[in-house]
N, C-alpha and C positions, 0 to 999 in steps of 0.2 A: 527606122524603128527607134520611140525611145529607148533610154539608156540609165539603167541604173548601177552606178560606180559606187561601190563600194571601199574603205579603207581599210587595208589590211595592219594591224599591229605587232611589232616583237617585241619579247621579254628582249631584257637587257642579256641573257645568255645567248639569246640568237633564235632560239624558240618561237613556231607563233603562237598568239597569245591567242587559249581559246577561245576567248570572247568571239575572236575573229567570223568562226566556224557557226558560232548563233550569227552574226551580223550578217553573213552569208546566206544563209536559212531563211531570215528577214529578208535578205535582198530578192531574192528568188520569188518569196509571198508576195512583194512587191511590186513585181517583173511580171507574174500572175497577172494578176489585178489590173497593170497597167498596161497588159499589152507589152510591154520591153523586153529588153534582154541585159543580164548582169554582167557588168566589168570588174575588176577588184585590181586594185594600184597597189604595188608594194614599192618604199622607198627605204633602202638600205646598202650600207657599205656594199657587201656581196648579196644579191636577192635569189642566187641559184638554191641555196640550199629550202630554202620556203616556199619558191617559183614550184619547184617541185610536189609540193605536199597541195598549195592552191588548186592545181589545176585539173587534179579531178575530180573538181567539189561540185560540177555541173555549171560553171559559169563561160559565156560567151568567151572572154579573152582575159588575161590576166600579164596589167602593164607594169612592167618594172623597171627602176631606178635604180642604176649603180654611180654609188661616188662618197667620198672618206667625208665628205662634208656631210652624208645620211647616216654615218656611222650610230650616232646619238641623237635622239627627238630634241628638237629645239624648234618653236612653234613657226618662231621668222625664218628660218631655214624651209619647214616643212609648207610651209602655207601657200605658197605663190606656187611651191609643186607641183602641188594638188590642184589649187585654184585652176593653170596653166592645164592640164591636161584635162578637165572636166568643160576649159573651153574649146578647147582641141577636136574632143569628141564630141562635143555640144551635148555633154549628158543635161539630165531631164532630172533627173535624183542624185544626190552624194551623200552619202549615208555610213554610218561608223557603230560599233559597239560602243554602249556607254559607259566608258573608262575614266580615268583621272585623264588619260592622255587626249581622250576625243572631248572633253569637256573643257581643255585649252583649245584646242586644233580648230574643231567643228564652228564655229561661232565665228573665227577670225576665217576661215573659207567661207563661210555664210557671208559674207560683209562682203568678199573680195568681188564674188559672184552676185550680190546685188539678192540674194535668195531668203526669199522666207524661214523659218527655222524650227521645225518640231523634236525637244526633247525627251528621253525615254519613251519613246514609242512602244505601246506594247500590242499594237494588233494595226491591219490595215486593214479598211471597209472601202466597198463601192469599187468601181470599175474606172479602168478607161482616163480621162481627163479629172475624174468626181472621183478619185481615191480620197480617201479623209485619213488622218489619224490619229490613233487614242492613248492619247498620254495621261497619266496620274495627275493631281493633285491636291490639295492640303492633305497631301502624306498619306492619300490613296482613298482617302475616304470622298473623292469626285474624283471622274473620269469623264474627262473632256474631247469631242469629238470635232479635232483642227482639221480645216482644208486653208492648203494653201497657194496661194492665187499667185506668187510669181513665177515666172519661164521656169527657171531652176529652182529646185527644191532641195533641202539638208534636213538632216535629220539626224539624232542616235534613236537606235536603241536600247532596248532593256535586255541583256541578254536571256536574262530565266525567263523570260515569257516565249523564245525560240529555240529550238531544239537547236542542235549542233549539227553542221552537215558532216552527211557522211561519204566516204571516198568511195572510189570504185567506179565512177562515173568518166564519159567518154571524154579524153584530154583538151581541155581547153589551148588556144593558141597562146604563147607566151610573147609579149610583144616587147621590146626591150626599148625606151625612149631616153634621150637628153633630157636631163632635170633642166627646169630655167631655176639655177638661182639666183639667188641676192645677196646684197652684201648685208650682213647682219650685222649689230652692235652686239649681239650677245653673242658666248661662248662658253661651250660642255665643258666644264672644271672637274667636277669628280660625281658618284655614283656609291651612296652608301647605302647598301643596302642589307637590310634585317634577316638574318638566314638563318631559320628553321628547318629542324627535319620535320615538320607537319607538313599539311597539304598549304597548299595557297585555299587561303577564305572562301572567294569568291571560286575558287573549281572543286573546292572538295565535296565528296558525297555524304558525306555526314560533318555534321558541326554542333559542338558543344558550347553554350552560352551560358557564362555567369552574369548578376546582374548585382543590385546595392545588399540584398541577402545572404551575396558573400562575404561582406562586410571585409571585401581586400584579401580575404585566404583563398586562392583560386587552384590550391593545391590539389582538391577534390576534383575539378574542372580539368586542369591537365592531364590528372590522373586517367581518369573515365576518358578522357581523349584520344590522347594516347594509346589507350587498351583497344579503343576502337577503330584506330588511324584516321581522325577524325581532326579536321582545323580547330582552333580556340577564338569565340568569338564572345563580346561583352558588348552592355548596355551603354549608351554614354554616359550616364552618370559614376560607372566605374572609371570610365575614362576618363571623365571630366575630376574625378579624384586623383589620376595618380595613379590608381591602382595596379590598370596595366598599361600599353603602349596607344595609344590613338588609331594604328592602322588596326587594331581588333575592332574598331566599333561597327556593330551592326546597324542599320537605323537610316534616316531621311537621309541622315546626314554624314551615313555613314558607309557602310559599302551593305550592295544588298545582294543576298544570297538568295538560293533556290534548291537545298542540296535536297537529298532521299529521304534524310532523316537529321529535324533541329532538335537537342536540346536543350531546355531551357531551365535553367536552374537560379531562384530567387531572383527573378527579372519580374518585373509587376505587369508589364506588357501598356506602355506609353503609346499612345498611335503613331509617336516617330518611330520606334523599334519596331512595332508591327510592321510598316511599309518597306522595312528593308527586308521581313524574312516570310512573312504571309504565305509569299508562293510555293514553299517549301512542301515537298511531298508528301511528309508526315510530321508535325508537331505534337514533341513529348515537354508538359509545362511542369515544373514542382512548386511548388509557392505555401509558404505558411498559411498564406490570405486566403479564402475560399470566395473573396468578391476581386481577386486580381483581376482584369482586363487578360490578361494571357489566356486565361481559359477558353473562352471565347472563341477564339480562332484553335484551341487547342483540339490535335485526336483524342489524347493519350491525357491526364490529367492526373494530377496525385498532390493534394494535400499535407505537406509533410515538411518537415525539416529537412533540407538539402543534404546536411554534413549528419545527418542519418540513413538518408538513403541513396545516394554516391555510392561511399562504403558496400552497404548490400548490395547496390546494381551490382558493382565490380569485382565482388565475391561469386552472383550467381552467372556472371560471366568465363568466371577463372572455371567454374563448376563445367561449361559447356565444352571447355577447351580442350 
């Protein structure tokens, strides 16, 4: 039967990352379609703690790697891993959520493996051997319909276009294998990372966005954020100011969301920004401009000076409390 091998990810806490749980989801649609069955690899110093949360996600087996050299992602380390065990099992598919970290990884296993390569997958069509799949592009405005023609296939996806699996499902086998590694030239030096009490961007269910209308005061933006326990995210041009940090940017180019509720506050709506948050459940736009492009894809729509009605949102929220 084929085999679609999935790549499992950890936060640097030890956590899996939930992207994972969409890529999961994806792999199963996949497995559908293809006739297969789903594998998921986890490579990590200890893998018991995640081994555990995997395995009743509905997938065939679930192969993991222990060794202090997995401790940290490092792409020469992970690569021949992976590679290594997808010839092992002569998987048919390898497939990752689309992260910072599968957008190193994914490409350098494609190669290793001789594999065709479709990124942000956001749906699979057709059956059997004639699976296709439909990735974005120029920033979402075409969607392209790839089939790809070698033995082994990679791929990410897009996690907002897949739901997250859910547990409760009958335990997968936990298969415990020998990593092949390598000797690599690089080595994990250190880990700095930016620590909020917000949510993370990319998982949170509501996200609040400033754009060049905040002219850099994101004060309001926080605010209103915060009241809602809701991530902070901005347009690139705030970022590309200075104004706030880089990893806020929303957009092509930047990390893309899909929460309950965006939003948007003096962001003009550029078609890069639109392709990062479009998916979104509900878009609320504020925009002085009544000809901004946000509107457009917007639910919820309002005309108006931001750092006028911020303020009132957060007032008639204080009122419901």
């Amino acid at each position: 039967m084929p085999i679609v091998l999935i790549v499992a990810e950890q936060q640097p806490d030890g956590n899996l990352r939930k992207a994972t749980l969409n890529a999961i989801t994806a792999g199963r649609t996949l497995a559908e379609k293809a006739g297969a069955e789903v594998h998921v690899v986890l490579l990590s110093k200890d893998p018991s703690k995640v081994s555990e949360e995997l395995k009743g996600l509905g997938v065939k087996a679930v192969h993991t790697a222990g060794a202090p050299e997995l401790e940290h992602y490092l792409a020469e380390v992970y690569t021949p891993v992976i590679a290594g065990l997808a010839q092992e099992l002569k998987a048919d598919y390898v497939g990752m959520a689309s992260t910072a970290m599968s957008k190193d990884l994914m490409p350098r296993v494609a190669a290793r493996l001789k594999a065709a390569m479709a990124s942000d997958v956001m749906a699979f069509n057709g059956s059997g051997a004639d699976v296709t799949f439909t990735r974005p592009m120029w920033a979402g405005n075409v969607f392209a319909e790839v089939k790809l023609t070698t033995p082994v296939k990679a791929f990410t996806v897009r996690a907002t276009e897949f739901p997250a699996a859910q547990g409760g499902l009958p335990a997968a086998e936990v298969k415990a294998f020998t990593p092949k590694l390598e000797a690599s030239k690089t080595k994990f030096v250190d880990f700095k990372e930016v620590k909020s009490a917000r949510p993370e961007l990319t998982e949170a269910r509501v996200v609040v966005s400033g754009g060049r209308g905040t002219k850099g005061d994101f004060k309001e933006i926080e605010a209103l954020a915060d009241q809602l326990g809701a991530a902070v995210g901005a347009s690139r041009a705030v970022c590309d100011a200075g104004w706030v940090p880089n990893d806020l940017q929303v957009g092509q180019t930047g990390k893309v969301v899909a929460p309950q509720l965006y939003i948007a506050a003096g962001i003009s709506g550029a078609i890069q920004h639109l392709a990062g948050m479009k998916s979104s459940k509900t878009i609320v736009a504020i925009n002085k401009d009544p000809e901004a492009p946000i509107f457009q894809v917007a639910d919820y729509g309002l005309v108006a000076d931001l750092f006028k009605v911020l303020p009132e949102l957060r007032q008639a929220l204080r009122s419901l409390e």
